[in-house]
C-alpha positions, 0 to 999 in steps of 0.5 A: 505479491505475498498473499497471507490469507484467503478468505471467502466472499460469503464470510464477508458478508457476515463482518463489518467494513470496520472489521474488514480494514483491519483485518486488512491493516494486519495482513496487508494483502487478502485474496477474496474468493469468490463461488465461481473460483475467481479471486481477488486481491485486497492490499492496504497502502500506506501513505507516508508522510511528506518530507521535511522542508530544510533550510539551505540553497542550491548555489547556481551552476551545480549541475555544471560542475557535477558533469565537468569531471 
């Protein structure tokens, strides 16, 4: 995972939760540090949007003709 910003527990406590999402929208991933020297990674994940449903049909048996060959 490409972390591309570390920022300290400490300077959480000092913004928003607003603040803190999009600063993770504009980074995507952030490592948090905390006092004791372990970290944690934060990575925002993005939903996408359904498929399309398409007109059409799947004619019978043609996952037997794909294999006859």
């Amino acid at each position: 995972m490409n972390v591309k910003q570390t920022i300290t527990i400490e300077s959480l406590r000092n913004i928003s939760v607003e603040d803190f999402l999009s600063l993770l929208r504009q980074k995507s991933a952030l490592e948090v540090q905390f006092p004791n020297g372990e970290s944690l990674i934060v990575q925002a994940k993005v939903e996408l949007a359904p498929l399309p449903i398409l007109d059409g049909y799947v004619p019978q048996g043609w996952k037997e003709e794909i294999y006859k060959h």
